[in-house]
C-alpha positions in Angstrom: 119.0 51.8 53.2 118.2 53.4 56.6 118.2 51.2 59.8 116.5 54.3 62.1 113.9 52.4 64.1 110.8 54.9 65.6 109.6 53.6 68.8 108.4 55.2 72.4 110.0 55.0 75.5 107.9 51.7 77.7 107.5 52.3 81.3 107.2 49.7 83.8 103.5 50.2 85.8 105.8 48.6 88.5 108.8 51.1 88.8 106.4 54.1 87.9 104.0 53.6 90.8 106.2 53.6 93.5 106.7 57.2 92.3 103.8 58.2 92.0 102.6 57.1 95.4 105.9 59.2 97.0 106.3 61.8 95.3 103.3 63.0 93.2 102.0 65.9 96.0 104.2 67.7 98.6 101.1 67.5 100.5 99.2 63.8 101.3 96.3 66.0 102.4 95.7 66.9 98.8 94.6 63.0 98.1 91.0 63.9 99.7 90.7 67.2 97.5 91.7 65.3 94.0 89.6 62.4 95.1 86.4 64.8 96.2 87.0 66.5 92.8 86.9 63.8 90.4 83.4 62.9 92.8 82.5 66.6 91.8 83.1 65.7 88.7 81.5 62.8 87.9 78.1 64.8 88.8 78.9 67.1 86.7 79.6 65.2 83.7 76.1 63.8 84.8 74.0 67.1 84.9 75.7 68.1 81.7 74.5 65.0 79.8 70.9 65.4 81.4 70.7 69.1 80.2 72.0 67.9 76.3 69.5 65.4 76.6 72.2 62.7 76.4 70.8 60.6 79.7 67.3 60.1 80.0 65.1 59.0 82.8 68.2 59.9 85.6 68.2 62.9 87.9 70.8 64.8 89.4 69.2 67.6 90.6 69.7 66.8 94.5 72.9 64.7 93.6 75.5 64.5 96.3 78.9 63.2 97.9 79.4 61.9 101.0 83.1 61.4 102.6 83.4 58.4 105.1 85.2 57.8 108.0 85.7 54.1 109.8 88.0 54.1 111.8 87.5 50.4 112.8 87.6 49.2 109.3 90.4 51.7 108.9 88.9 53.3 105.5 88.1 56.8 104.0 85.1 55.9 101.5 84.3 58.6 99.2 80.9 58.1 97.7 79.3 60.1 94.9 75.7 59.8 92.6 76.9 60.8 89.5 77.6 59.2 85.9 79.8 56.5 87.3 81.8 53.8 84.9 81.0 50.7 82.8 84.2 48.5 82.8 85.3 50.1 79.6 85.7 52.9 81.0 86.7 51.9 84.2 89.8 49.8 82.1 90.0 53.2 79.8 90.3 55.6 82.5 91.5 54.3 85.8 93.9 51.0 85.0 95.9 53.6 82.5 97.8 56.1 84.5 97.5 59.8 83.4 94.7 59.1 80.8 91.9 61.6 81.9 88.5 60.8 81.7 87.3 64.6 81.7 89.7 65.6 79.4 87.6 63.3 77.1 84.4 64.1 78.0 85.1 67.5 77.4 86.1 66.7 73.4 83.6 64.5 73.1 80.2 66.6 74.9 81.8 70.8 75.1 83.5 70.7 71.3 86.1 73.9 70.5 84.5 76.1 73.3 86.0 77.7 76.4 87.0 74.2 78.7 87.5 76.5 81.4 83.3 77.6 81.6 81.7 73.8 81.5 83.2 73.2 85.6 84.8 70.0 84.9 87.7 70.3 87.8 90.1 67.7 86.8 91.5 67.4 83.0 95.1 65.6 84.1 93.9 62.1 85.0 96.7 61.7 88.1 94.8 62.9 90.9 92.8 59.6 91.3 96.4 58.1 91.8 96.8 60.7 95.0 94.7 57.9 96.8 97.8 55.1 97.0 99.7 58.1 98.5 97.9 57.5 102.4 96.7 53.8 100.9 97.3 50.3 100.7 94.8 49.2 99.1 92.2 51.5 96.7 88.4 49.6 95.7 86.4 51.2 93.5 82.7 50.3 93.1 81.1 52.0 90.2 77.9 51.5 88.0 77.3 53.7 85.3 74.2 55.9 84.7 73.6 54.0 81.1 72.6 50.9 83.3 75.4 49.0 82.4 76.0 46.2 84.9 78.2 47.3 88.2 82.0 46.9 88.1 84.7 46.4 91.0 88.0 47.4 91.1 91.0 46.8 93.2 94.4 47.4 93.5 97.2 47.8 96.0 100.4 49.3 97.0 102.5 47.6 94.0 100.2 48.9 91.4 98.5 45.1 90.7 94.7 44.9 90.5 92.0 43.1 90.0 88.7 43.7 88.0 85.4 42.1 89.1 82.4 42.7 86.3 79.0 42.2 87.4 79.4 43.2 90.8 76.5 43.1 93.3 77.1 46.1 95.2 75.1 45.4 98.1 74.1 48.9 99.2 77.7 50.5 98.6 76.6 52.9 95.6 73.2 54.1 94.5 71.7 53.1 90.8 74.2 55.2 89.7 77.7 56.9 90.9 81.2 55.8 92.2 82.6 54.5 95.6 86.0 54.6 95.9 87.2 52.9 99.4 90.5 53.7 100.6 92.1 51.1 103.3 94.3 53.2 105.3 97.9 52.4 105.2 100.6 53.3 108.1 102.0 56.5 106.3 98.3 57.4 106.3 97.2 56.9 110.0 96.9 60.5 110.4 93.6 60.5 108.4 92.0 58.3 110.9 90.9 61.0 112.7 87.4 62.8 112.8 89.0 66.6 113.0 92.0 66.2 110.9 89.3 64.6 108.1 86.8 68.2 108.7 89.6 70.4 108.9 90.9 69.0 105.9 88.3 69.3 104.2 87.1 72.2 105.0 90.5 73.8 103.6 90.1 71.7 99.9 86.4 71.4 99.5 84.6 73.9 101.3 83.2 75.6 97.9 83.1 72.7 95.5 79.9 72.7 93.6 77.9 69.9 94.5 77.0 68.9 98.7 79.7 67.1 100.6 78.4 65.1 103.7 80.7 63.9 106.3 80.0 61.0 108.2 81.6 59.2 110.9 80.7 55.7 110.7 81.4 55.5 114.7 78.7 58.1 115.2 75.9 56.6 112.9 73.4 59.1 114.5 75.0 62.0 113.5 73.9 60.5 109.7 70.5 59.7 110.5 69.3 62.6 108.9 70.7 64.8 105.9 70.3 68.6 106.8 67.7 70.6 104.4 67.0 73.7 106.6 65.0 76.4 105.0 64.7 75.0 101.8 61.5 76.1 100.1 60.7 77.8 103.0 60.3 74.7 105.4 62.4 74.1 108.9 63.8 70.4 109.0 62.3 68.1 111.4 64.2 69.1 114.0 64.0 73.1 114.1 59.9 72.7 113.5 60.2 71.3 116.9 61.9 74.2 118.1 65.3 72.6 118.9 68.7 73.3 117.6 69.6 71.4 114.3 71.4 68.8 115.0 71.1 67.2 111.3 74.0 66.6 108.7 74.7 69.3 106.9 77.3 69.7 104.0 80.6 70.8 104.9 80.5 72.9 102.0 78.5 76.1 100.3 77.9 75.0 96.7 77.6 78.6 95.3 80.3 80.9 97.0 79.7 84.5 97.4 82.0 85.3 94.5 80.2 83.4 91.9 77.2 85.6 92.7 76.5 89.1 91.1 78.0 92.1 93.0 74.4 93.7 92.6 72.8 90.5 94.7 75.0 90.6 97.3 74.7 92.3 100.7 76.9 93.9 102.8 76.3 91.8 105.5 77.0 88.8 103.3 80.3 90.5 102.4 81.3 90.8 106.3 80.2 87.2 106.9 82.0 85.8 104.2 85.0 87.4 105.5 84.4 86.3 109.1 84.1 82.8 108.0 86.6 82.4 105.6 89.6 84.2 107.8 88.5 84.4 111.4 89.1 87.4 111.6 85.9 89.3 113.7 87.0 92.9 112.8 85.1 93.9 110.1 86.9 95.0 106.9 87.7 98.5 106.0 85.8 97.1 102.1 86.2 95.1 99.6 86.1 94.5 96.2 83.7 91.8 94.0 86.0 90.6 90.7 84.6 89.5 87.6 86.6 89.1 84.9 85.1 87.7 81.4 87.1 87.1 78.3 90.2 87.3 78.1 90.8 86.9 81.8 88.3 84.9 82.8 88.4 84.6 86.7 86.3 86.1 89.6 87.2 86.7 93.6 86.9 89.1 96.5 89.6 90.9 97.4 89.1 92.6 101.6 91.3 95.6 102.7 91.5 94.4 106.4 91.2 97.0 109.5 95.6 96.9 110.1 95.5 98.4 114.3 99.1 100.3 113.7 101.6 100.5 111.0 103.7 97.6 113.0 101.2 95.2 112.6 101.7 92.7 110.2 100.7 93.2 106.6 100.6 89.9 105.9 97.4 89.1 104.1 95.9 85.9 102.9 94.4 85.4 99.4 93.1 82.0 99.2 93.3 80.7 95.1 90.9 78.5 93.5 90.2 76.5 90.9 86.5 76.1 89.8 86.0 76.5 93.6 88.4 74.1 94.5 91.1 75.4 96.6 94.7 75.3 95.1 96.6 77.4 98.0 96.6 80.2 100.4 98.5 83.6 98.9 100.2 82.3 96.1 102.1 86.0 95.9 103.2 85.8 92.5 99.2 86.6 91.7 99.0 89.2 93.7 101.3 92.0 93.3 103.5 92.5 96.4 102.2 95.9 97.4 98.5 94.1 97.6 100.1 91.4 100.3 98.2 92.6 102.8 94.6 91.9 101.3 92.7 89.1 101.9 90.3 87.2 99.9 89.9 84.8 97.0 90.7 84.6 93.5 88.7 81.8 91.4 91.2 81.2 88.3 89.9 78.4 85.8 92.4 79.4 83.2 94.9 78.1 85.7 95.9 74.6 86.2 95.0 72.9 89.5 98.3 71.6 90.2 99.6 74.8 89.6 103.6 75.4 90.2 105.0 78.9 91.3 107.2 78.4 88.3 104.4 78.5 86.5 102.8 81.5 87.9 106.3 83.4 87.8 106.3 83.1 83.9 102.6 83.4 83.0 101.0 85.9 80.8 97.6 85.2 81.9 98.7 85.6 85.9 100.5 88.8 84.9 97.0 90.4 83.3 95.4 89.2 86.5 97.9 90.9 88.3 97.5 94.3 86.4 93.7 94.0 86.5 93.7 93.9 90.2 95.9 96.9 90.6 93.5 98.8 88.3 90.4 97.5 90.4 91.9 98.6 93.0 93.0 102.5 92.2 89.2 102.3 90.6 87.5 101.1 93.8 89.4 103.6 96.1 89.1 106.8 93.8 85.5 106.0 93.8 84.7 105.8 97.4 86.8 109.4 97.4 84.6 111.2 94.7 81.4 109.4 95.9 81.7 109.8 99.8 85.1 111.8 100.4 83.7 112.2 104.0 83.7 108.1 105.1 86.3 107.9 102.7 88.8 110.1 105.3 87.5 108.2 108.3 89.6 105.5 106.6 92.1 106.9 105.6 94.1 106.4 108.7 93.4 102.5 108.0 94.4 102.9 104.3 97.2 104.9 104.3 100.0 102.7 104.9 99.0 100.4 102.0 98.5 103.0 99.7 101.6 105.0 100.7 103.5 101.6 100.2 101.9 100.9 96.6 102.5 104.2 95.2 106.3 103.7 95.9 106.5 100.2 94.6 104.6 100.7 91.3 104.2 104.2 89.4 101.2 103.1 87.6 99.6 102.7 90.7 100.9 106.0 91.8 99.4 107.8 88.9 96.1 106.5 89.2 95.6 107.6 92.9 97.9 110.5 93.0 94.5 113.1 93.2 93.0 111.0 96.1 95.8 110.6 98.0 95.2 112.5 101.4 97.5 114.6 104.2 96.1 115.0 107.6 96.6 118.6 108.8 98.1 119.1 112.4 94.5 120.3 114.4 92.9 118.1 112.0 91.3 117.7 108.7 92.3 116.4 106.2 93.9 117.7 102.1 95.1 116.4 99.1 98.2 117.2 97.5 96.5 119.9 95.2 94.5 121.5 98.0 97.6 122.1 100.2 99.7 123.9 97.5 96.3 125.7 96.2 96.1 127.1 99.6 99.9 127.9 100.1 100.9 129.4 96.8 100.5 132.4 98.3 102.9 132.3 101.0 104.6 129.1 100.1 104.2 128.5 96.7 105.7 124.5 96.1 106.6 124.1 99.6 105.0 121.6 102.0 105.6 121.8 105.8 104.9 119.1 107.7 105.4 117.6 111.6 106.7 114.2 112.8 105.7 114.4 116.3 102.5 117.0 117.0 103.1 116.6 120.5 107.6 117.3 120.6 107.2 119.8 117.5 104.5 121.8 118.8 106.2 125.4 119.2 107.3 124.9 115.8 104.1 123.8 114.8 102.6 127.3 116.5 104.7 129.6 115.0 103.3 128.6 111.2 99.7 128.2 112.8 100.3 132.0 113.9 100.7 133.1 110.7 97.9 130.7 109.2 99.9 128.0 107.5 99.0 124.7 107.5 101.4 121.8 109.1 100.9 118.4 107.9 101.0 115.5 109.9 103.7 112.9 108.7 103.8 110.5 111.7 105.0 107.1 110.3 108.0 105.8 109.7 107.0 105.1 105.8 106.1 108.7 105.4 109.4 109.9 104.8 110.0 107.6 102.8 106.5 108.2 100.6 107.2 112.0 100.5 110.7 111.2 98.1 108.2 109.2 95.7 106.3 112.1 95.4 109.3 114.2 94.8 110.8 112.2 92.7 107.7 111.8 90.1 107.7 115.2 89.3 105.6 117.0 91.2 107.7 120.2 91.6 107.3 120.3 95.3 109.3 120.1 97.9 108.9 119.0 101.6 110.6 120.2 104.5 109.9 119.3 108.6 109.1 122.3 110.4 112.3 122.3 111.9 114.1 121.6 108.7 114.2 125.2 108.1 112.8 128.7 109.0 110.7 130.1 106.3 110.6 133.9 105.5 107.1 134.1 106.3 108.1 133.5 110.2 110.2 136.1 110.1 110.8 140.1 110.8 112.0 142.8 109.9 114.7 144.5 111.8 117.8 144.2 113.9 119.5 140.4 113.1 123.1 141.7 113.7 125.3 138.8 115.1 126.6 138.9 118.6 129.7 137.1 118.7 129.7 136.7 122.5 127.1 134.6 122.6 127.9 132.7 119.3 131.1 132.2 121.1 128.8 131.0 124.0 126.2 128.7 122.5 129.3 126.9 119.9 131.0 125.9 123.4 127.2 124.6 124.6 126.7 122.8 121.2 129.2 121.3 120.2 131.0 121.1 117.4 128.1 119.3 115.0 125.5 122.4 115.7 126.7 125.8 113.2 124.9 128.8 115.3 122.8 131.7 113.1 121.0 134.8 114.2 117.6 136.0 113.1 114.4 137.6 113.8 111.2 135.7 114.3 107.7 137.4 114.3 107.1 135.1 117.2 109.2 136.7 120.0 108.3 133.8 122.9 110.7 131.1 121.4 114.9 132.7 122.0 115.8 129.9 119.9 115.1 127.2 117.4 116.9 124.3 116.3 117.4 123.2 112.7 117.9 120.5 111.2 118.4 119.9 107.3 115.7 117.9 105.3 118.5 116.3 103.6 120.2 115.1 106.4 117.1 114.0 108.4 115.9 111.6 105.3 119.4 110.4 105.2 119.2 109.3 109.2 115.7 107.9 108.3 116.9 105.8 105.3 119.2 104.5 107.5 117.4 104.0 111.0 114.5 102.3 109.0 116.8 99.6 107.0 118.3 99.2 109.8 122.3 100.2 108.2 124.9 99.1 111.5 126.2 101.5 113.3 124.7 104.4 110.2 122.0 105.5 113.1 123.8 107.3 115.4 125.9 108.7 112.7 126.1 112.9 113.6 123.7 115.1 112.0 124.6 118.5 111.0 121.8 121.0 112.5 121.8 124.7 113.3 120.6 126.8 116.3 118.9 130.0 115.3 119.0 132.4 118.5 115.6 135.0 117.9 117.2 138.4 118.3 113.3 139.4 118.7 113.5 137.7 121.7 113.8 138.8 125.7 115.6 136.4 126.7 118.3 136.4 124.2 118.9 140.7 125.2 118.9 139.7 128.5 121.3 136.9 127.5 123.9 139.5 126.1 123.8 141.6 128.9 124.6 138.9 131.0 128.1 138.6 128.7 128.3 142.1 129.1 128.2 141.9 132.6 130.8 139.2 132.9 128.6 136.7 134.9 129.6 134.2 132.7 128.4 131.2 134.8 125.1 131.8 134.6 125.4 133.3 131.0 126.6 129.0 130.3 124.0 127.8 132.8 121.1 130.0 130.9 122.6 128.9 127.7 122.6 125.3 127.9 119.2 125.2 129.1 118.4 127.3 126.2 119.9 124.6 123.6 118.4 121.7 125.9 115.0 123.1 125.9 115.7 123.6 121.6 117.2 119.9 121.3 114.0 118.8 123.5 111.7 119.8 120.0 114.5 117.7 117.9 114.9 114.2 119.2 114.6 112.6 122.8 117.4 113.7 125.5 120.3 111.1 126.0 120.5 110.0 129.8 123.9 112.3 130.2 121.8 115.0 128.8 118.4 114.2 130.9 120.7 114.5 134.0 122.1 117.8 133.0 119.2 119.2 131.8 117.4 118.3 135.7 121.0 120.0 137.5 120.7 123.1 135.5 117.0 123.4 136.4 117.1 122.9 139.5 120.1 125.5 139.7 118.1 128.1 138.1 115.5 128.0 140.7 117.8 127.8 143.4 119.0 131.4 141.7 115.5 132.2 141.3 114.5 131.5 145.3 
C-alpha cells in the first residue's frame, strides 16, 4: 500500500510580504502606474457591464480618477468612480495575494474571445501590492456599484489587516468606486512632492483611458474647478471670460493619436504629438501610423527624426505600451537594432505589462512585430520615392545614414529598398544604383566612380567631368563601408575612388615611353611605399596623379573606423602616374638632361606634394617642406 501523500507547498503571508514589498519592481515609481491601472480598470469593468446591460441605473460616461497629494497628512490617495467591491470581493480579491480580479471578470463577462481587445490593463493581481513598496500603511474604501453596503480595508507593513463592513464613508468615495489611501512611509518620502508626483505620472499614465486629475490638497484652489474646455463647443467658465484657463485638467489624453485612424489624423497632429511626447522642436523627417490586427495585434507611431550630421547620436526613443499604459522607453529587443534611431510608440496588448527582456528576447510574437516594422518601413520609404521622388531627395541627406546602416545589417531590408536607394552626383543631383550604370555602360560598363572629398579631389573630379562621366559623392565615413554591402550582394559592380585608378577613358593615345631619369627622380621624392608609372592623360594640365588602390583604401578605412591600434597609420601602397601629355613633365626631363639636378628634386617634390595634397592631408614635416620649396621656386622665379 502506497504512503505518497499529495499536498501544496503553504506560504507564510508573513515571510512572503516582506518580499513582495522589496523586491516586486526595480522601480518604486511603478506603484502609482499599477495602482492608477487597477483605478482604470475598475471603470472599465464598469462601462463594460453598463453596455451588456449587466448594471442598471449607474453611469460611467464622465467617470474619472483623481490622484491625491497631502503632504501634511503624508498620503497619496488614489480615488476612482467605477465598479468598486462588496466585502466579498474585497476578501476574494485584495486579502489573497496574486488572485486577480480582472482575470475573473474577463472569464466571467468576455468568454473565449481575444482578452487582449476588452482594455482590461491588469490580469496578474500583484500590482495592488506595489502600494506597501513606498507605504506603511494601505486603506482602501470601496462601495460597489450593486449597492452593496461600503467596506474598509486596512493593512500595514507586516501584511496584518483589518476589515470594517458597513463603512460610512464620509465623503471619501462617490455612490460608487474605490479609494485606496496610501500613508507614506520613510523609503517613500520622495513621493511627497508635487513635481516628482506630475512627472511621474506623466511618464506611466499619460495615455490611460479614462481622465486622471491631480490635486494637491495644499493648493485646494487649483481643484475648485475640473477643466472641460471646448467640449460641445462651449469655453469653461474661465476662458468665456476671456482669461487663461486656469482649471484642472487631466494629466492625461484618454484617446492617443495612435489609437485613431491614419486617415483622421493630421499632419499637424502628427508634429505635435512628436513635440509633446519627445521634446524635441525639430520637426520629423515622417512617420509612420501602425495598425496591426490579427495575428499581431498592436498599433504605434514610429518618427524618422531630422539627425543634424552623421556624428550625432542615433539613439532613438520608442516608448512601449500596454493598453496605453506605459511599460518602458526603447525596449530594443522590439525594435530591430538598425531602427534604434526612431522614435515613437508601440501599443502591444499581446504583451504582458510586467514584461521582462528575457521575455522579449525569446518571443515569437515580439519577433513578427519586429519583421512587420522593417517591412513598414521599406514600404513607407519606397512609397514616398515612387509617389514624390522630388521631396523624397530633399531627404535623402537626412535618411541616408539610417538606411545605409539597415541595408548592411539585414539583407531583407536591403532587398526591399535596393531600387530607391539614392547616390548624390558631385555638381549635384541625385541617381539610383540602376540610373548610374544605365548611363555608364557605355564608357564604364559595371564601374562606379565616386569622390570622398569634392573639395581635395577636385582635379580628379574634373578630369572625368571632361569627358562627361559622372562622380558620385561618398562623403561619410559609413559609405565605404555601405558600398562593400552592395558588392557583396551581387550586384556585379564595382566601385573605385577617383584616385583609386586611372580609367581608359581619361586617357590618350600616343607617346607613354618611360623615362628612367625621372623615375629615378620621383622614387628618391617618394619614398619607398609610392611605385612610379608613366602615361598619357587627355587632360594635359595635371603632370601627375596619385593612386591609390580601392583595396587598400577600404582596408585603412575598416581600420580607422573600428578604431584597430596602431592599424591607422599602417603604410599604404599608392602609385604616382607622371602625364607624359604634360608640359611640365618635358620640361622636367630636360631639366635632367641639363644636369640641374637641384631644381629638377626641388620641381619634383613639389610635384608629388601638390599630388599627395588630392590624397590625404600634409603631415607637419611635410606642410613645412612643401612652404620651403615654394617659397624657393619663386625666389627662382623673381
Amino acid at each position: 500500500m502506497s504512503n505518497t501523500e499529495h499536498g501544496g507547498i503553504q506560504i507564510e503571508l508573513a515571510h512572503i510580504f516582506p518580499i513582495i514589498k522589496k523586491w516586486l519592481y526595480s522601480e518604486k515609481e511603478i506603484f502609482l502606474r499599477e495602482i492608477a491601472s487597477n483605478a482604470c480598470d475598475a471603470v472599465t469593468k464598469l462601462r463594460r457591464l453598463i453596455s451588456l446591460g449587466e448594471a442598471k441605473g449607474v453611469d460611467a460616461e464622465n467617470a474619472k480618477i483623481t490622484v491625491t497629494l497631502d503632504k501634511t497628512a503624508r498620503t497619496i490617495t488614489v480615488t476612482d468612480e467605477g465598479i468598486g467591491m462588496t466585502e466579498e470581493e474585497l476578501r476574494r480579491y485584495i486579502c489573497q495575494i496574486a488572485l486577480s480580479g480582472a482575470l475573473d471578470f474577463i472569464q466571467k463577462y468576455e468568454g473565449e474571445g481575444d482578452a487582449s481587445q476588452n482594455g482590461i490593463i491588469g490580469h496578474f493581481g500583484l500590482g495592488f501590492y506595489s502600494a506597501f513598496m513606498v507605504s506603511e500603511t494601505v486603506e482602501v474604501v470601496t462601495r460597489s456599484y450593486t449597492g452593496a453596503p461600503a467596506v474598509h480595508w486596512t493593512c500595514n507593513g507586516d501584511g496584518e489587516f483589518d476589515i470594517t463592513p458597513d463603512y460610512d464613508v464620509d465623503g471619501e468615495i462617490g455612490a460608487y468606486g474605490t479609494a485606496v489611501i496610501m500613508h507614506i512611509s520613510e523609503e517613500g518620502e520622495e513621493f511627497l512632492n508635487e513635481y516628482k508626483m506630475k512627472e511621474v505620472l506623466e511618464k506611466y499614465c499619460a495615455f490611460m483611458p479614462v481622465p486622471i486629475y491631480f490635486v494637491d490638497a495644499d493648493k485646494p484652489e487649483e481643484a475648485e474647478q475640473e477643466c472641460h474646455c471646448h467640449e460641445d463647443g462651449e469655453a469653461c467658465t474661465c476662458e468665456a471670460e476671456g482669461k487663461e484657463c486656469t482649471c484642472n485638467k487631466p494629466i492625461n489624453e484618454t484617446t492617443p493619436l495612435w489609437l485613431k485612424n491614419p486617415s483622421d489624423c493630421t499632419d499637424e497632429e502628427y508634429k505635435e504629438f512628436y513635440r509633446k511626447l519627445f521634446h524635441d522642436y525639430k520637426e520629423p523627417l515622417f512617420w509612420i501610423h501602425l495598425k496591426a490586427d490579427y495575428p499581431l495585434n498592436f498599433k504605434g507611431i514610429l518618427y524618422f527624426p531630422r539627425i543634424a550630421n552623421e556624428y550625432e547620436s542615433l539613439e532613438g526613443q520608442v516608448k512601449l505600451y500596454y493598453n496605453q499604459v506605459f511599460v518602458a522607453d526603447n525596449i530594443k529587443e522590439v525594435i530591430p537594432e538598425y531602427l534604434l534611431m526612431l522614435k515613437g510608440v508601440l501599443d502591444c496588448p499581446e504583451l504582458p505589462l510586467n514584461v521582462s527582456r528575457s521575455y522579449l528576447q525569446n518571443s515569437g510574437y515580439v519577433a513578427k512585430i519586429s519583421a512587420h516594422i522593417t517591412k513598414k518601413v521599406g514600404d513607407k520609404l519606397n512609397s514616398m520615392f515612387n509617389t514624390d521622388r522630388e521631396a523624397f531627395e530633399g531627404l535623402w541627406r537626412d535618411l541616408k545614414t539610417f538606411v545605409e546602416y539597415a541595408c548592411m545589417r539585414d539583407r531583407k531590408f536591403y532587398d526591399r529598398v535596393r531600387d530607391i536607394v539614392l547616390f548624390e552626383k558631385c555638381g549635384g543631383g541625385f541617381v539610383t544604383l540602376n540610373e548610374y550604370l544605365e548611363a555608364a555602360k557605355e564608357k564604364h560598363e559595371n564601374k562606379v566612380y565616386y569622390a570622398t572629398d569634392a573639395t581635395a579631389q577636385t582635379q580628379y573630379i574634373q578630369m572625368f567631368r571632361n569627358e562627361n562621366i559622372d562622380v558620385l559623392l561618398l562623403d561619410r565615413v559609413i559609405d565605404t563601408q555601405f558600398i562593400t554591402t552592395v558588392e557583396m550582394n551581387g550586384e556585379n559592380v564595382k566601385f573605385a575612388r577617383v584616385d583609386a585608378e586611372t580609367p581608359d577613358v581619361l586617357k590618350d593615345d600616343g607617346d607613354k615611353t618611360e623615362i628612367p631619369a625621372l623615375k629615378d627622380l620621383f622614387a628618391k621624392v617618394a619614398g619607398e611605399h609610392t611605385s612610379i608609372a608613366f602615361d598619357r592623360f587627355r587632360d594635359a594640365a595635371a603632370p601627375a596623379i596619385l593612386n591609390v588602390s580601392e583595396e587598400s583604401r577600404r582596408m585603412q578605412d575598416m581600420m580607422k573606423l573600428y578604431k584597430m591600434e596602431g592599424m591607422s597609420d599602417f603604410p599604404v601602397e599608392s602609385t604616382l602616374v607622371l602625364n607624359t601629355a604634360s608640359p611640365l613633365v618635358h620640361k622636367l626631363t630636360s631639366l635632367c638632361d641639363e644636369g640641374k639636378n637641384e631644381l629638377a628634386e626641388t620641381i619634383a617634390r613639389q610635384i608629388y606634394a601638390l599630388s599627395t595634397m588630392s590624397q590625404r592631408p600634409f603631415t607637419a614635416d611635410e606642410l613645412t617642406a612643401f612652404l620651403t620649396d615654394s617659397y624657393s621656386i619663386l625666389e627662382k622665379l623673381s
